[in-house]
Each structure stands twice: as structure tokens, then as C-alpha cells.
DSSP file (Angstrom, degrees, kcal/mol; ACC not computed):
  #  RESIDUE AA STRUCTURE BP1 BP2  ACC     N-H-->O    O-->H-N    N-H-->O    O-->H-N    TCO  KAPPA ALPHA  PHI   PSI    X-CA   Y-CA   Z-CA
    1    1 A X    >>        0   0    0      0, 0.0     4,-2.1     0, 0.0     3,-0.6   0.000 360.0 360.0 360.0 -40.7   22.9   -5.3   26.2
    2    2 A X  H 3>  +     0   0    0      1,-0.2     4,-3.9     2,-0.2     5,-0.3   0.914 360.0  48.2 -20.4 -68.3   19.3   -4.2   26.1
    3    3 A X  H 34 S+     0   0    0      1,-0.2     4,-0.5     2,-0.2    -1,-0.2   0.811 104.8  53.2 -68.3 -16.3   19.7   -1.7   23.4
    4    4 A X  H X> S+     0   0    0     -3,-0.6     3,-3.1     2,-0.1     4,-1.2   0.997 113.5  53.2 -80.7 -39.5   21.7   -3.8   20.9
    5    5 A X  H 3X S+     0   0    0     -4,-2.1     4,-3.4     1,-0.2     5,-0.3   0.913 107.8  51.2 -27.3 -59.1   18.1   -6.6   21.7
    6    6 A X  H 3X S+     0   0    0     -4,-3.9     4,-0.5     1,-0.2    -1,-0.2   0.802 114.3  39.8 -47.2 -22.8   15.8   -3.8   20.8
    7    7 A X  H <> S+     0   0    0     -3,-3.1     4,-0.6    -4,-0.5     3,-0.3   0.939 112.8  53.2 -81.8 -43.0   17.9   -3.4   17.8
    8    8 A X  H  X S+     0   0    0     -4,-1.2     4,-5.1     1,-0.2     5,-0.4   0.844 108.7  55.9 -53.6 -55.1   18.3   -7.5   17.2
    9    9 A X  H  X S+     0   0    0     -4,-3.4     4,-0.9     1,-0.3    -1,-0.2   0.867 102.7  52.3 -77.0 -18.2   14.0   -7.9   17.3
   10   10 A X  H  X S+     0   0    0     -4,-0.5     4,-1.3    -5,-0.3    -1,-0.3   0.735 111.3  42.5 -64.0 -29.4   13.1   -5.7   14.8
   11   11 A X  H  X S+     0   0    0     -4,-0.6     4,-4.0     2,-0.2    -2,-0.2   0.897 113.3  52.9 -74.1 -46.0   15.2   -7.0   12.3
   12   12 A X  H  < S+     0   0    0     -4,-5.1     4,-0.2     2,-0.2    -2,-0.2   0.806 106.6  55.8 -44.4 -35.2   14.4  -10.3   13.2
   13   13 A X  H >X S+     0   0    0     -4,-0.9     3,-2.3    -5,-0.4     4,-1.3   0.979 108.3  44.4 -41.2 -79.9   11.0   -9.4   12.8
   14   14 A X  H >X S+     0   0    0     -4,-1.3     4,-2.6     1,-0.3     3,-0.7   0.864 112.1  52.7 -53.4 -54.3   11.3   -8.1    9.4
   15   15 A X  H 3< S+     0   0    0     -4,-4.0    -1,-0.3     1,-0.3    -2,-0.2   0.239 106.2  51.0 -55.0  -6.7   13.2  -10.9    8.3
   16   16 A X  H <> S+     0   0    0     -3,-2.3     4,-1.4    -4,-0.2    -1,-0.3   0.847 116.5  44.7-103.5 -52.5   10.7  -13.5    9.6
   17   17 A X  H <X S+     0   0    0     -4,-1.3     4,-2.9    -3,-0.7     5,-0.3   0.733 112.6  45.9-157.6 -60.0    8.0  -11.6    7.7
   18   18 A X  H  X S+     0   0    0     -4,-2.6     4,-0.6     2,-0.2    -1,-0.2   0.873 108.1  60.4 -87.0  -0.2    9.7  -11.0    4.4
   19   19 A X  H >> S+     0   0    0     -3,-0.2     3,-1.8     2,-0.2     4,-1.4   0.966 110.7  48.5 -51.1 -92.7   10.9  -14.9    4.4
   20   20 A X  H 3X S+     0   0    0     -4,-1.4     4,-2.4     1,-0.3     5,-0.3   0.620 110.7  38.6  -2.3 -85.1    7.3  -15.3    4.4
   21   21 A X  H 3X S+     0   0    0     -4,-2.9     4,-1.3     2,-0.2    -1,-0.3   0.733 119.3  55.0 -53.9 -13.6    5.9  -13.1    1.7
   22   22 A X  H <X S+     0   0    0     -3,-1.8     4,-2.8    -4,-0.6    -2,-0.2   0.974 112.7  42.7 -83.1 -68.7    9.2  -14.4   -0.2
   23   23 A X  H  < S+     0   0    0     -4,-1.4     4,-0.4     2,-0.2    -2,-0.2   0.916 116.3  44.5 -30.4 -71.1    7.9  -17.9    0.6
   24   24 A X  H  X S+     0   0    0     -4,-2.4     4,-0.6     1,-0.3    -1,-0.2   0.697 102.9  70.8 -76.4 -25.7    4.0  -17.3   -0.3
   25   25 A X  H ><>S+     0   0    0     -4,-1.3     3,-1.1    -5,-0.3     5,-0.7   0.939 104.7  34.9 -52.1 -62.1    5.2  -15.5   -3.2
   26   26 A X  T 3<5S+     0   0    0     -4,-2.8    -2,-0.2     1,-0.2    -1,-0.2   0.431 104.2  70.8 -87.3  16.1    6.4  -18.9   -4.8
   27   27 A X  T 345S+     0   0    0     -4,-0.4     2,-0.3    -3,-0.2    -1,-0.2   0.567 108.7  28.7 -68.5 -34.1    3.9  -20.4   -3.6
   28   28 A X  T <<5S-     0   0    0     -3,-1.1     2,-2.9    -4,-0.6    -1,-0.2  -0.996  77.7-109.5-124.1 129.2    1.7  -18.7   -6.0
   29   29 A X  T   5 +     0   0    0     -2,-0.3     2,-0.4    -3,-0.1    41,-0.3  -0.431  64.4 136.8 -83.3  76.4    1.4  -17.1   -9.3
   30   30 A X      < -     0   0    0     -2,-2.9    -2,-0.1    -5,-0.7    38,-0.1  -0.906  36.4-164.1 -89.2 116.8    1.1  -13.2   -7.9
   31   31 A X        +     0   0    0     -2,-0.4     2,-0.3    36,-0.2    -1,-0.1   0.565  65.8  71.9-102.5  15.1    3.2  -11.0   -9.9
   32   32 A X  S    S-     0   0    0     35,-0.2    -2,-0.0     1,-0.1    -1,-0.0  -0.974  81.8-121.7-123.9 162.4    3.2   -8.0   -7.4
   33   33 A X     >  -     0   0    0     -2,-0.3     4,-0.9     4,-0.0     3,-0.3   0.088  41.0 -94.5 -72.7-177.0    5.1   -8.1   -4.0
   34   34 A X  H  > S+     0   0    0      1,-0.2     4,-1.5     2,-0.2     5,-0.1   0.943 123.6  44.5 -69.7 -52.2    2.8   -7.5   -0.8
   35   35 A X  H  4 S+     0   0    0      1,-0.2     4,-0.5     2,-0.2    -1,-0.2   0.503 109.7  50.4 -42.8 -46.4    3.4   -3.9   -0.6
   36   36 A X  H  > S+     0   0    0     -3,-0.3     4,-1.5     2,-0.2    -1,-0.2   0.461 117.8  45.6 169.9 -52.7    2.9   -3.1   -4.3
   37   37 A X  H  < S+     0   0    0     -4,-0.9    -2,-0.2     2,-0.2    -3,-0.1   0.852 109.1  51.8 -73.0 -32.8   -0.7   -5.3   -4.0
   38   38 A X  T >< S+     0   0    0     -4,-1.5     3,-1.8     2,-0.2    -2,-0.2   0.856 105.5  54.6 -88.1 -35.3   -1.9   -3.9   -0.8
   39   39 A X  G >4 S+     0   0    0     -4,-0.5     3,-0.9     1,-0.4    -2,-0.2   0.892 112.7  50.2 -79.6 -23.2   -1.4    0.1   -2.3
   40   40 A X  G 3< S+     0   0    0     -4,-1.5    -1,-0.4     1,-0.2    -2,-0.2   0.454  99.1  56.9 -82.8  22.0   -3.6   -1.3   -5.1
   41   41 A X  G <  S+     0   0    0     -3,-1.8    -1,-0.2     2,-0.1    -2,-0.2  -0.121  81.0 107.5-135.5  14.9   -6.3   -2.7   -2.9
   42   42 A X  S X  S+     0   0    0     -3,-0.9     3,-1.6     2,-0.2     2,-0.2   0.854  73.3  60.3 -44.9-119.4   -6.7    1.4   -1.2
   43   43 A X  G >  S+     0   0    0      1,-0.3     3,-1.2    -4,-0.2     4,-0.4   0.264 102.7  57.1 -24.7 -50.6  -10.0    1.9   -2.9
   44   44 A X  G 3> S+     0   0    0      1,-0.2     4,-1.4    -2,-0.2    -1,-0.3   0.582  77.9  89.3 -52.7 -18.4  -11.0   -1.1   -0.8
   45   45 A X  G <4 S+     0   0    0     -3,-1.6    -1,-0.2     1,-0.2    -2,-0.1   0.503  73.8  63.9 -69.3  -0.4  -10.3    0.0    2.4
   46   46 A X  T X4 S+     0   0    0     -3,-1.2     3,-1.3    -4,-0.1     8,-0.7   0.796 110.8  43.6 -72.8 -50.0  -13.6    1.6    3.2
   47   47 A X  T 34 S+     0   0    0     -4,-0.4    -2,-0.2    -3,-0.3     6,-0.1   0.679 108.0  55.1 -82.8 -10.2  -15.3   -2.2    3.0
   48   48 A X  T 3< S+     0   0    0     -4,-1.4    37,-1.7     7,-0.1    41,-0.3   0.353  79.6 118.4-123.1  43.1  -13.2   -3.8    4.4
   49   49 A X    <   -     0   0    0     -3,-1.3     4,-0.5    35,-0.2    35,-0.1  -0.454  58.4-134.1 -78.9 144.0  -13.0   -1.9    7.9
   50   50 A X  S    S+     0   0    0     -2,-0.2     2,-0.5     2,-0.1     3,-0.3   0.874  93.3  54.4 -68.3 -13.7  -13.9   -3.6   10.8
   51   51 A X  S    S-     0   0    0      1,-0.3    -2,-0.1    32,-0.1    -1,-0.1  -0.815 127.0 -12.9-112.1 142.6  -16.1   -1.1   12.3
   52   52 A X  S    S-     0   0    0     -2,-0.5    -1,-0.3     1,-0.1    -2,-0.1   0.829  76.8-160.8  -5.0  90.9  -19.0    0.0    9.8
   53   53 A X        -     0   0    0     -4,-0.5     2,-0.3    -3,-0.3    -6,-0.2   0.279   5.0-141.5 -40.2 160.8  -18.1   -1.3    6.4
   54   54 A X        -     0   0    0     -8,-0.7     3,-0.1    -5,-0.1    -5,-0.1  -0.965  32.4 -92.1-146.4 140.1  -19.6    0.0    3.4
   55   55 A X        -     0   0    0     -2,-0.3    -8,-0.1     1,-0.1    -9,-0.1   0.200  61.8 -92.1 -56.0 170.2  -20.6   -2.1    0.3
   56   56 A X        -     0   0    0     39,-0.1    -1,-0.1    -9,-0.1   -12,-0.1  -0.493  44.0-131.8 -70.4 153.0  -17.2   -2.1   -2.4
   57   57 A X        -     0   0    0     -3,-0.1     4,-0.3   -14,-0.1    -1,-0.1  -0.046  25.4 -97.3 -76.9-163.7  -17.2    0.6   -4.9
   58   58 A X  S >> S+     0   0    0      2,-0.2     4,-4.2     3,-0.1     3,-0.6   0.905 125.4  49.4 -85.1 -33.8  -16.7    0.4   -8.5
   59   59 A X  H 3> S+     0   0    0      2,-0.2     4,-2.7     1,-0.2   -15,-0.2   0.831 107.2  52.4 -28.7 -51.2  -13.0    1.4   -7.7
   60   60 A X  H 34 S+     0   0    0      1,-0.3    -1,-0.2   -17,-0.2    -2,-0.2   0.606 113.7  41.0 -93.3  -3.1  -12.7   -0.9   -5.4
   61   61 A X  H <> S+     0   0    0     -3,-0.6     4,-1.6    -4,-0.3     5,-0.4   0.677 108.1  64.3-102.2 -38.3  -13.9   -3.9   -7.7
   62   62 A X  H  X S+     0   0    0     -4,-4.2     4,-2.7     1,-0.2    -2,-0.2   0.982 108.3  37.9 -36.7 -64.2  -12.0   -2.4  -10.4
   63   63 A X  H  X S+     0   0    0     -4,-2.7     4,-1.0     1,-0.2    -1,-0.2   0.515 108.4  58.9 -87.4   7.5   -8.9   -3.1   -8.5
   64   64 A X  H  > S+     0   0    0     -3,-0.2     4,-1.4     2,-0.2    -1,-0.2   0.865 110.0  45.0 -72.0 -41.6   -9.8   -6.5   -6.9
   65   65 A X  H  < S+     0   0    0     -4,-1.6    -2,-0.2     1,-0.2     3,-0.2   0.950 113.7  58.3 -79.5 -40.1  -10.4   -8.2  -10.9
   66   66 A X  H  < S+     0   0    0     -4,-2.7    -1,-0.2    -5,-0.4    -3,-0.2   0.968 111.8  31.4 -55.3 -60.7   -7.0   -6.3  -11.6
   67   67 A X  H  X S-     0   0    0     -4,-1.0     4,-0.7   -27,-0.2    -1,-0.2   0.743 106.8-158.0 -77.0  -7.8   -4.6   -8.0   -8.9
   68   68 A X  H >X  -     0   0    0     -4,-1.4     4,-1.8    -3,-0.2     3,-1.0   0.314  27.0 -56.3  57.6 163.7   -6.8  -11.0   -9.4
   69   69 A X  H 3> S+     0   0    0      1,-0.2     4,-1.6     2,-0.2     5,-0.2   0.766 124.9  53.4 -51.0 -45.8   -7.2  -14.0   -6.9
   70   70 A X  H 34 S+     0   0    0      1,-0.3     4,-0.3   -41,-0.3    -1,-0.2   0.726 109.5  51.2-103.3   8.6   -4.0  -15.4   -6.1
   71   71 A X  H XX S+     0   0    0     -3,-1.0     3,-1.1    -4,-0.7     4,-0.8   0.906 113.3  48.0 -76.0 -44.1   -2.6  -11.9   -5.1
   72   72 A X  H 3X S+     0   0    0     -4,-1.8     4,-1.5     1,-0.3    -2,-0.2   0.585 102.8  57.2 -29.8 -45.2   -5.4  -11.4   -3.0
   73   73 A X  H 3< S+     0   0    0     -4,-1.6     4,-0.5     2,-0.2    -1,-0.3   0.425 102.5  54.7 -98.3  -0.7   -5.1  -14.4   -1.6
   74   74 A X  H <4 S+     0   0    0     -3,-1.1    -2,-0.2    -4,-0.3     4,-0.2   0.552 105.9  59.4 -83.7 -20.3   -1.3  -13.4   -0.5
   75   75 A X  H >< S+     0   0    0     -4,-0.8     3,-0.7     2,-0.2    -2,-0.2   0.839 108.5  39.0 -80.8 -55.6   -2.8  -10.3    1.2
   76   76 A X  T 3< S+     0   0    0     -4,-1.5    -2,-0.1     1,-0.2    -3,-0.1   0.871 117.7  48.2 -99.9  -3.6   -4.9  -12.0    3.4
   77   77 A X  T 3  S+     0   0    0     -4,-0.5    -1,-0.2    27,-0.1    -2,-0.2   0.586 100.7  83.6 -51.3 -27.2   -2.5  -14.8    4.2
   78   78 A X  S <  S-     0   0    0     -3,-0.7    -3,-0.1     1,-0.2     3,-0.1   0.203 100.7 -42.9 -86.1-156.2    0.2  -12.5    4.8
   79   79 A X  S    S-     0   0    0    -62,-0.1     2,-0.2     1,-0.1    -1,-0.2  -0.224  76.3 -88.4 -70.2 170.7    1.0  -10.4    8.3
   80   80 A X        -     0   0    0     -3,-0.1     2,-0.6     1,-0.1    -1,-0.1  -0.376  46.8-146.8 -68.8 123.6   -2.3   -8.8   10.2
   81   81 A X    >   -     0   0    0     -2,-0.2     3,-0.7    -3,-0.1    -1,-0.1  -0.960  22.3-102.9-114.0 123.4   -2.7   -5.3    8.5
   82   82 A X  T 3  S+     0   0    0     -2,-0.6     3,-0.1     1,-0.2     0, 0.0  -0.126 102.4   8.4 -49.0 134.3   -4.1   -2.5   10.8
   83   83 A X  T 3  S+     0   0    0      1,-0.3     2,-0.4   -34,-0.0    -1,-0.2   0.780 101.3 125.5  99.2  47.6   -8.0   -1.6   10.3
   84   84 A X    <   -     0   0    0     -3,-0.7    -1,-0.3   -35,-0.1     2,-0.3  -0.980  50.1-158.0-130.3 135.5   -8.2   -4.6    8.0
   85   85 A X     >  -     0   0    0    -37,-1.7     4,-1.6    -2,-0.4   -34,-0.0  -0.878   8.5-155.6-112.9 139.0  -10.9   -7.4    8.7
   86   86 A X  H  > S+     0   0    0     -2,-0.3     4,-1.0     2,-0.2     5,-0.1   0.860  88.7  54.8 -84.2 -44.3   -9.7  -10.6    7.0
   87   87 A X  H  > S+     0   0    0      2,-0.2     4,-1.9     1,-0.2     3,-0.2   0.856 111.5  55.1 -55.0 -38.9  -13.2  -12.2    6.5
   88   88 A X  H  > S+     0   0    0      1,-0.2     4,-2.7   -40,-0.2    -1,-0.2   0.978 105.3  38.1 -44.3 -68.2  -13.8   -9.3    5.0
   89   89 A X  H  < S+     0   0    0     -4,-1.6    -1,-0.2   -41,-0.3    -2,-0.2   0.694 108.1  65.0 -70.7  -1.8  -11.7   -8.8    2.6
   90   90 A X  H >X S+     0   0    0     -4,-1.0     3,-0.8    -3,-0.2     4,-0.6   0.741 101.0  58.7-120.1 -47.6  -11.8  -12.6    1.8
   91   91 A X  H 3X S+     0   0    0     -4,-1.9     4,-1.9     1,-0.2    -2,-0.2   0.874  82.1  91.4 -65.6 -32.4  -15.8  -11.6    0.8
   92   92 A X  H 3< S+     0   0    0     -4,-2.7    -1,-0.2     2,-0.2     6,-0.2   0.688  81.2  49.0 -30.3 -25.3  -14.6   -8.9   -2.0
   93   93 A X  H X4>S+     0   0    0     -3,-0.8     5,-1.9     2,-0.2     3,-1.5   0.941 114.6  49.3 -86.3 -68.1  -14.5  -11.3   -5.2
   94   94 A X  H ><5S+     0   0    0     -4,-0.6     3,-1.4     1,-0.3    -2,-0.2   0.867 113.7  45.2 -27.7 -65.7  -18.2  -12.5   -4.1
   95   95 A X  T 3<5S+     0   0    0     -4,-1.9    -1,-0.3     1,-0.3    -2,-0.2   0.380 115.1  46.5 -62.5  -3.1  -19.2   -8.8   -3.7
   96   96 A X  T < 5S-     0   0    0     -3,-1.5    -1,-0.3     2,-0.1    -2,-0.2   0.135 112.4-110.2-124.0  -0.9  -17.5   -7.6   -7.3
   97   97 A X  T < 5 +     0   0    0     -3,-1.4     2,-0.8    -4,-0.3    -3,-0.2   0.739  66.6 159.2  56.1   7.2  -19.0  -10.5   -9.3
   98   98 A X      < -     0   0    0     -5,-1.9     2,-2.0    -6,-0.2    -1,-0.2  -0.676  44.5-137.0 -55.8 104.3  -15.3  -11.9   -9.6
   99   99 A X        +     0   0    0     -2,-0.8     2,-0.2    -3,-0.1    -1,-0.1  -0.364  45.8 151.1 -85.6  84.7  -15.2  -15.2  -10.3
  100  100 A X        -     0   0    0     -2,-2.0     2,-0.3     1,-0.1   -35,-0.0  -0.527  46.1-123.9 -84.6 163.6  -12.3  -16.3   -7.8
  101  101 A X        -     0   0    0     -2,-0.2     2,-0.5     3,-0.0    -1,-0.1  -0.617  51.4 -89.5 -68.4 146.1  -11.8  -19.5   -6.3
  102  102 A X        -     0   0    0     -2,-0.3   -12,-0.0    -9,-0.0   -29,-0.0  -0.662  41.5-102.4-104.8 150.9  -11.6  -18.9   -2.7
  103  103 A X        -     0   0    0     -2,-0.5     2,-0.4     1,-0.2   -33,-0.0   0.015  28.6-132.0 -96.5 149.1   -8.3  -18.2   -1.1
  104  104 A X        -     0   0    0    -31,-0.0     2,-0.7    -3,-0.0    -1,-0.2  -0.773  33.4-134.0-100.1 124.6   -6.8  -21.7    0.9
  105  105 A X        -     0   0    0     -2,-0.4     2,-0.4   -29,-0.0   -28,-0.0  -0.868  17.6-144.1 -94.6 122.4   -5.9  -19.8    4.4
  106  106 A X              0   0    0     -2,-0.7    -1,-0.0     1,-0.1     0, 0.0  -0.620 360.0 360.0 -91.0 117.5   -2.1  -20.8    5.8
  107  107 A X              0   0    0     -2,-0.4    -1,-0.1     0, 0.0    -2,-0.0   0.347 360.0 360.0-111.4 360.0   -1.4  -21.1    9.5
């Protein structure tokens, strides 16, 4: 019985998680999935490490004004992504001269 649980929480898992983004999705007008937002938000991943950050590049401002705010704001609402500081990334727009509105945070 064990192994078919081990099998049971991972799915659940996933299934709790893309209900979510599924959810946050129509919550907002973002037109790329989480996955699809987060590989364009790579350049960024230097600034928004927790352990010595570095100011954004131009790259990495490029591709913030590109996915725009309310995609952004589906990234850092969505599940905890490893090496990623949320306050951080939440400061990117500021730091790019984008003029977002700033992102409503969901518990």
C-alpha cells in the first residue's frame, strides 16, 4: 500500500498546483502559461537570487516589459520556485523603469 501512496501524492501534488496556475490564469489577462513565463524571466535569475543579487541587466529588463505585469504577477503568486526570492523579483518593474502596478499577492 505504501508504494501505490507514493504514487497517489505526486499526482495529487501536480494536480493541486496546475488547478492553481489554471485558476490564476483566469484570474488574469497573462497569455503565457507559468512554465512558458518563467523560461522568459532566465535573464533575470542572477537578480533575483537570494544570496548576492546583482542589479537586472538590460536582458533581464528587456524580458520583464515583454511578459508585462500581470504575467509577472502569476510568477510570484504561483508555487515557491528554487533560488528565487519573491520580494525580489516583485522589485524588477521598479528596477527596469517599467511602469507596473504592483502585483496583489494571494494566500
Amino acid at each position: 500500500m505504501k508504494l501505490f501512496g507514493s504514487k497517489v501524492s505526486p499526482l495529487l501534488v501536480f494536480m493541486l498546483v496546475m488547478t492553481t496556475l489554471v485558476w490564476q490564469g483566469q484570474a488574469t489577462p497573462c497569455g503565457s502559461t507559468f512554465f512558458s513565463a518563467l523560461v522568459q524571466l532566465i535573464p533575470c535569475r542572477a537578480s533575483v537570487s537570494p544570496f548576492s543579487p546583482i542589479p537586472p541587466t538590460e536582458g533581464c529588463c528587456s524580458a520583464i516589459k515583454a511578459l508585462g505585469q500581470p504575467c509577472l504577477c502569476v510568477l510570484v503568486n504561483g508555487p515557491p520556485i528554487s533560488g528565487v526570492d519573491r520580494n525580489m523579483a516583485m522589485l524588477l518593474p521598479e528596477k527596469c523603469t517599467a511602469n507596473f502596478e504592483p502585483c496583489e499577492i494571494m494566500k
